[in-house]
N, C-alpha and C positions, 0 to 999 in steps of 0.2 A: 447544389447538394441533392444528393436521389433522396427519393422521398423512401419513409419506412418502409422496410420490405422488402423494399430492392435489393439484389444482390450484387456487390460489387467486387473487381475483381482487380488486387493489386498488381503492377508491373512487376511481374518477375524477373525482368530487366533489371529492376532500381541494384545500383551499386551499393555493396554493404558496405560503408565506409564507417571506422567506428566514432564515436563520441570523445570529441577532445576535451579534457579537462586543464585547463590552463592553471598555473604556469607548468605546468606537470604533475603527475603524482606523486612525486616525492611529498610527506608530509610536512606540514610546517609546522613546526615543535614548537609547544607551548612550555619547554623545560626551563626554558630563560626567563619567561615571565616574574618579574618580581610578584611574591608571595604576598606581598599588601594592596595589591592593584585593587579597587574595588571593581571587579567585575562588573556587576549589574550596572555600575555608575556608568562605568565605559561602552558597554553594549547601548544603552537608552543614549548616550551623547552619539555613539556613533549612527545610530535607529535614527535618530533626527538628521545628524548630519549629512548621513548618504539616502537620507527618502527611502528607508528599508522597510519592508516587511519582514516579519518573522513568522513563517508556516512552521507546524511540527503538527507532526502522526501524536496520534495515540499512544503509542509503542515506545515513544520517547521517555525520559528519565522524567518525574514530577514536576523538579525546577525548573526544565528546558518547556515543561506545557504552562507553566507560570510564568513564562518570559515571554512566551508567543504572542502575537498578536492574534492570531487564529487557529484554532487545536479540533484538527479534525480528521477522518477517515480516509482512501482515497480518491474517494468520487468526490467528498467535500475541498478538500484542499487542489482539487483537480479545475474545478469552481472557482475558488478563489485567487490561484493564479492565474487563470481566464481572465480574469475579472479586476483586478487590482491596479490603483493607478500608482502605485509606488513603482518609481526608480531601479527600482534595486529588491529580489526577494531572496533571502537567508532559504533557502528549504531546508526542515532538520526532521529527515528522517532516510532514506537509503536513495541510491545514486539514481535508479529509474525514475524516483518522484521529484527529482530535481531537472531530470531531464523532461520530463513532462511540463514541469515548468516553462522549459525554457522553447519546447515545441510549440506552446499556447502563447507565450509572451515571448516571443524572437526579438524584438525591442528591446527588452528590459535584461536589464544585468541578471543571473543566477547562479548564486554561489552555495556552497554545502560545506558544511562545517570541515569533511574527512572524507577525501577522495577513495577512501576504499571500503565508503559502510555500501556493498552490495548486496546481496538479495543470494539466498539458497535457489530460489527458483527462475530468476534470471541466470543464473550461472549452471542448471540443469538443460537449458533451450539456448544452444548456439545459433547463431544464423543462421549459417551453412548448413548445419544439420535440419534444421527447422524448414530452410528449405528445400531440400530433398526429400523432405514430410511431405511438404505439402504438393511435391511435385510428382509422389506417388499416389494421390488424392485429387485431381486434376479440378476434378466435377464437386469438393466438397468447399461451402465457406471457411472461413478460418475466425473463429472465434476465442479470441486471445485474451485472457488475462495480462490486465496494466503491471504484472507485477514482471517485463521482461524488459530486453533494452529495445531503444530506440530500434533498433534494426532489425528484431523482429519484429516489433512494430508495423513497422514500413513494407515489410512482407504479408500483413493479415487485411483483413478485411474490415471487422469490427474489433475496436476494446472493448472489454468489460471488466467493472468492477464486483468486492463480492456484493455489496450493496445492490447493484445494478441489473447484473445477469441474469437473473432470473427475467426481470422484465422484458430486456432486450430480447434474449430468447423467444421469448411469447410472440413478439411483435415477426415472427419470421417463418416463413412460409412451412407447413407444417413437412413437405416432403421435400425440405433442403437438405442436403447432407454435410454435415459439420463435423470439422475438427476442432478439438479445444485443446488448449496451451497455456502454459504448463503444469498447472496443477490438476493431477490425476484425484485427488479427495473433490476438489471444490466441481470439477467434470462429473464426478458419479456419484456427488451430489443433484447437482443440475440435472444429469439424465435422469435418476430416480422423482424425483420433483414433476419433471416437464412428461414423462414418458417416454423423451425420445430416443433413440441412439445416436451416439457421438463417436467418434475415433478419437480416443485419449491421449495425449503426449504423455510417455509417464515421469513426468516430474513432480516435485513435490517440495515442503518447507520443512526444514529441519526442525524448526521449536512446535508444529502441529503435531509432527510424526512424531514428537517423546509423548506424549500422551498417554498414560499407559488408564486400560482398560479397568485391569484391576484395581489399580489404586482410584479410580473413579467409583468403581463398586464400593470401596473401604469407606471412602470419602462420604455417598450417599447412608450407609451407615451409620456413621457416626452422626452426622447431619439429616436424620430422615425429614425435616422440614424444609431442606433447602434445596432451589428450583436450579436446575443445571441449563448454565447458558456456554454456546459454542459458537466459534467459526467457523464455516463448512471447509477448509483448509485442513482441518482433522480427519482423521479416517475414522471409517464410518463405525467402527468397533466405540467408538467414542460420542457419535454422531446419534447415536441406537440410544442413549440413554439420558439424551437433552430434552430439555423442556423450552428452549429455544435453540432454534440455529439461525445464524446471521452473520451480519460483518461487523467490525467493531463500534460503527453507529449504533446498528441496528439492535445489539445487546447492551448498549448503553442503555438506550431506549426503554428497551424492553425493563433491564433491572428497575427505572424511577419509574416507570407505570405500572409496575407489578404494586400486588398489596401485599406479598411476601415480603419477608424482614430478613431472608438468609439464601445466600446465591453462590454458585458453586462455579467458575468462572474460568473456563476454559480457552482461553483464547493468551495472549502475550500479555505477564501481567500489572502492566503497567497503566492497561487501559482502566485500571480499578482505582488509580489516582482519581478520576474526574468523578466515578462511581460516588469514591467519599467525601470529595467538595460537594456533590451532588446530595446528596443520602448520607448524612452522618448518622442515621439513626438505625441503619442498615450495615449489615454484618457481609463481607465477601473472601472468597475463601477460594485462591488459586487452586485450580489444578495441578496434578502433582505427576512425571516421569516415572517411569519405572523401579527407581531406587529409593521411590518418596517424598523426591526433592520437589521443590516450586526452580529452584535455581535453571534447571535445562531447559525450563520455557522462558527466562530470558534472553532476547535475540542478541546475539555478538554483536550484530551489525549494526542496529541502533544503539547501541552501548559504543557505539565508537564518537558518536557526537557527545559533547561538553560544554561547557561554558564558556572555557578556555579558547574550544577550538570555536565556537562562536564570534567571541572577541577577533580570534586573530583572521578569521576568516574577513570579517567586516574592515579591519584595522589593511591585511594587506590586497583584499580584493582578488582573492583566491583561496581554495581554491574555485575557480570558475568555469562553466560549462558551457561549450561551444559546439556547434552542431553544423555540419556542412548541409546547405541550403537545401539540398535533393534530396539529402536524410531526412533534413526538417520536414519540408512539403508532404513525401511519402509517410511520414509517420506522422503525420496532423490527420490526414485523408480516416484514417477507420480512428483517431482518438473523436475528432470533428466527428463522426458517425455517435459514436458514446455521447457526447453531449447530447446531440438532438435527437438522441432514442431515450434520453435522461431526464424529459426537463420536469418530469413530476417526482421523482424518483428521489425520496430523502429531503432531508430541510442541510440548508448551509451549513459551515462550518459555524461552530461556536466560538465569538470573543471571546479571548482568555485574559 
């Protein structure tokens, strides 16, 4: 492994070949399920039976971070399927962190509740495209955000999480020149931060960009004692008016070691479940869209896992994610660099 600092440079050779999810994407309907099943009973008998782990984001529904075995961010969960001697890992949260999963642990079975919970920002950064980026950029690193697929991946140089980036950044030679991918907010966050310049891919997350500016103002307002915490996946019109900015760890964090009792929470808001196991005695108050709503900042795409699809995923052993070997390698190479530019960088995922 090159030691910190080093620059290295992926094959641009590597074939894009994409991510099979077995037995296909077709959905497997949980319409038939009889209505008396007891869930939970079924998942924890089948959790023993198949030696599974259950990983879940943040971003996930309450119950699905009460079922988890592990409920964490995605450097933490990045960690843990590293790291895990179970058989078999549930990922429940969108299709990249599953495949991440399965890039880390190639051994181990990985399945996902709903073969089409994808990502607004992976599906902004094609490969192809991504590569023609970076091939008009010869002489820059590729400093990529985890949140793309495998196949960009395999074409970058280092991951980074939002947890992480900044760090990793630091650790890199001060007159490298860098491209970042894909999120253009969480990029010109970083270059404002770091000082440096970057060449931005302009993509970006659909539940950051409703953010609305205004109704954060109203919000502040109303609430003049409560401290505004963000994702840097926000634009910066949003960014201007936090009293933290972080990744969903990182403002977990932040809200139970504040001595503030009222938080203003800008990020996907689901992450405010562990907030209030956390902090009952504390008040948190979603961010709100342009028309007022909290409803636009929750993400379709973790809303697409269930309990149901839990079950049936475990029950039929699908759906599950399968990586051709050259994919896998090249896209371990710059995640394998994120770990070991990582390793002080955050505390573990938390048992749930």
């Amino acid at each position: 492994m090159a030691p910190p600092g080093a620059v290295l440079r992926p094959d641009r050779g590597v074939s894009i070949v994409e991510t099979v999810i077995l037995p296909g994407r077709e959905a497997l309907s949980g319409d038939r399920l009889d209505p008396t099943i007891d869930l939970y009973g079924e998942i924890e008998r089948l959790r023993r039976q198949r030696k599974a782990v259950i990983l879940a984001h943040y971003y996930q529904d309450g119950e699905i971070q009460d079922l988890a075995d592990f409920v964490g961010d995605s450097l933490d969960l990045s960690r843990k399927a590293a790291a895990t001697d179970a058989e078999v890992i549930v990922f429940c949260g969108v299709r990249f962190m599953g495949e991440v999963a399965k890039i880390v642990s190639p051994g181990k079975t990985v399945l996902i509740p709903d073969a089409e919970a994808g990502c607004s920002l992976e599906d902004s950064c094609k490969p192809e495209a991504f590569r023609r980026f970076r091939e008009l950029h010869p002489d820059h690193l590729a400093l990529t955000y985890i949140n793309c697929s495998a196949e960009v991946k395999a074409l970058s140089d280092i991951i980074v999480t939002s947890s992480n980036a900044e760090a990793i950044l630091a650790q890199l030679p001060a007159d490298q020149p860098i491209v970042f991918a894909p999120d253009r907010h969480l990029g010109a966050y970083l270059a404002k931060k770091s000082g440096r310049k970057m060449t931005l891919w302009p993509g970006s997350c659909i539940i950051h960009e409703q953010f609305s500016e205004r109704e954060l103002v109203k919000l502040r307002a109303r609430h003049p004692q409560a401290l505004v915490a963000a994702h840097p996946e926000c634009p910066e019109g949003i960014l201007r008016h936090a009293d933290h900015v972080g990744s969903t760890r990182a403002i977990l964090d932040f809200v139970l070691a504040s001595a503030a009792k009222e938080f203003i929470i800008a990020t996907e808001p689901h992450i405010i479940h562990q907030m209030q196991k956390a902090a009952p005695d504390k008040t948190f108050i979603a961010a709100v869209g342009m028309d007022g709503s909290c409803d636009c900042a929750r993400c379709p795409f973790m809303a697409r896992n269930t309990l149901e699809k839990i079950y049936l995923c475990l029950l039929n052993d699908a759906p599950r994610i399968e990586l051709p070997e050259d994919l896998r390698q090249a896209a371990l190479k710059p995640l394998q660099r994120m770990l070991d530019m990582s390793v002080n960088v955050n505390a573990p995922a938390q048992s749930a």
